[in-house]
C-alpha positions as CSV (number, residue, x, y, z in Angstrom):
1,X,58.9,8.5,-5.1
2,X,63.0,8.7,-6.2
3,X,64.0,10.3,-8.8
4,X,64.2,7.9,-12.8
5,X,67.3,6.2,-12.8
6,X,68.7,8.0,-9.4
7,X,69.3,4.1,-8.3
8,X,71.0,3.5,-11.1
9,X,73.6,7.0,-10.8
10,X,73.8,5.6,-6.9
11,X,74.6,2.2,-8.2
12,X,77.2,3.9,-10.8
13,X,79.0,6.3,-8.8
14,X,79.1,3.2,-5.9
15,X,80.8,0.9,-8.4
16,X,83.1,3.6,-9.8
17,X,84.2,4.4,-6.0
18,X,85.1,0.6,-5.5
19,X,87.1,0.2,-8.6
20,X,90.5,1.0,-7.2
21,X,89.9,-1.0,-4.0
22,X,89.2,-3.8,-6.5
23,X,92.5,-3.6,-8.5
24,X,94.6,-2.7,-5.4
25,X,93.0,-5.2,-2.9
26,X,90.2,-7.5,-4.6
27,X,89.8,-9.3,-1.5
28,X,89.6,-6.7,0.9
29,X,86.9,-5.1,-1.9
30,X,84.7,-8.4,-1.8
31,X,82.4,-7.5,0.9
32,X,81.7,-3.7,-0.2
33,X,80.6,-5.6,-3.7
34,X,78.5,-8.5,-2.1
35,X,76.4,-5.3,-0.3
36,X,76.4,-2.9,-3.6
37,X,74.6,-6.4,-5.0
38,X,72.8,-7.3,-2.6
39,X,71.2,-4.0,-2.8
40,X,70.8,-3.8,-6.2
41,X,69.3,-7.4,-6.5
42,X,67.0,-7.0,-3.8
43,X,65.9,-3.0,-5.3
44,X,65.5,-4.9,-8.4
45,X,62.7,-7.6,-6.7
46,X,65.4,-10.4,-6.7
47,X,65.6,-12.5,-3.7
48,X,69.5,-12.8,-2.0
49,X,68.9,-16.4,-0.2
50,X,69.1,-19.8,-1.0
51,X,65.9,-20.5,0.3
52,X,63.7,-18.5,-2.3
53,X,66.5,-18.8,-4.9
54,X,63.9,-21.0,-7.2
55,X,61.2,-18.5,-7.1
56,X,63.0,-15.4,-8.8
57,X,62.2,-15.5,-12.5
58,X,65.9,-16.1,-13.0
59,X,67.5,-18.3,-10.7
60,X,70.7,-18.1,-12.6
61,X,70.9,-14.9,-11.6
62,X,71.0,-15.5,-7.3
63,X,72.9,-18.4,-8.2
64,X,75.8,-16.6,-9.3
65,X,75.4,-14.1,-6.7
66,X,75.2,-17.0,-4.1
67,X,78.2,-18.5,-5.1
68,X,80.2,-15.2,-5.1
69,X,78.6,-14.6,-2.0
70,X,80.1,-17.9,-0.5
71,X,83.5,-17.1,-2.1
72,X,83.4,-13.7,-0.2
73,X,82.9,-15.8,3.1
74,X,85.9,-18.1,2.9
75,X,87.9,-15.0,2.6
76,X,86.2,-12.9,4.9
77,X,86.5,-16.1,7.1
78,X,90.5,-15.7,6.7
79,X,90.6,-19.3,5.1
80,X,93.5,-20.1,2.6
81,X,92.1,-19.2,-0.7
82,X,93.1,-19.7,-4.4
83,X,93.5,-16.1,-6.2
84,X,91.6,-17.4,-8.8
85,X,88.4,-17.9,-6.6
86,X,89.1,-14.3,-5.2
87,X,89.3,-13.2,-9.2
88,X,85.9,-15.5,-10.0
89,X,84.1,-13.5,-7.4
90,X,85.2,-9.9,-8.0
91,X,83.9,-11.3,-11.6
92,X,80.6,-12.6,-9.8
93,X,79.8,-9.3,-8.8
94,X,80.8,-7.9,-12.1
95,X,78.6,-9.9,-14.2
96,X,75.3,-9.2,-11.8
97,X,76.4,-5.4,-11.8
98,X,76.5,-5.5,-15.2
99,X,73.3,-7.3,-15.9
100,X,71.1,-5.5,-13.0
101,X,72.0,-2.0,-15.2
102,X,71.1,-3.8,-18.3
103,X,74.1,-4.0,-19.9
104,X,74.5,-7.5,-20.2
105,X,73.0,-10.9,-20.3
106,X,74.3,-13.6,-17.2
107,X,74.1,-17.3,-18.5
């Protein structure tokens, strides 16, 4: 069994790590925060697909992380992107960080 709250020191100390790659090179940092969420969502009991998005008691919650998710793709992808979807993701991941550690709500 781990350790009370070791995920969330993990999840911490992962975030803290990425911050500089997030104000030097948000896009390059999109896909290290699409797997630190992932991760967290699916510790957490969420579900990370489309397909089950309906049954999580929160579907707002895999929403968002869907549609930052998608926004990772196109760049990942190498597509022509608008800086402000690379900023709405970064802020995706931000808001779902935030609310898996409790420290916010995501509406």
């Amino acid at each position: 069994m781990a350790e009370p709250g070791f995920d969330r020191h993990e999840w911490e100390a992962e975030w803290q790590g990425l911050e500089p790659l997030v104000v030097d090179s948000p896009a390059e940092a999109l896909p290290e925060l699409d797997r630190l969420i992932e991760r967290m969502l699916t510790e957490q009991g969420y579900p990370t697909t489309e397909e089950h998005a309906q049954e999580a008691a929160d579907p707002a919650i895999v929403a968002e992380f869907l549609e930052a998710r998608r926004l990772t793709t196109v760049v990942d992808r190498g597509e022509s992107v608008d800086p402000g979807d690379i900023g709405a993701a970064v802020t995706g991941y931000r808001n779902l960080y935030e609310f898996l550690l409790g420290e916010r709500d995501v509406s």
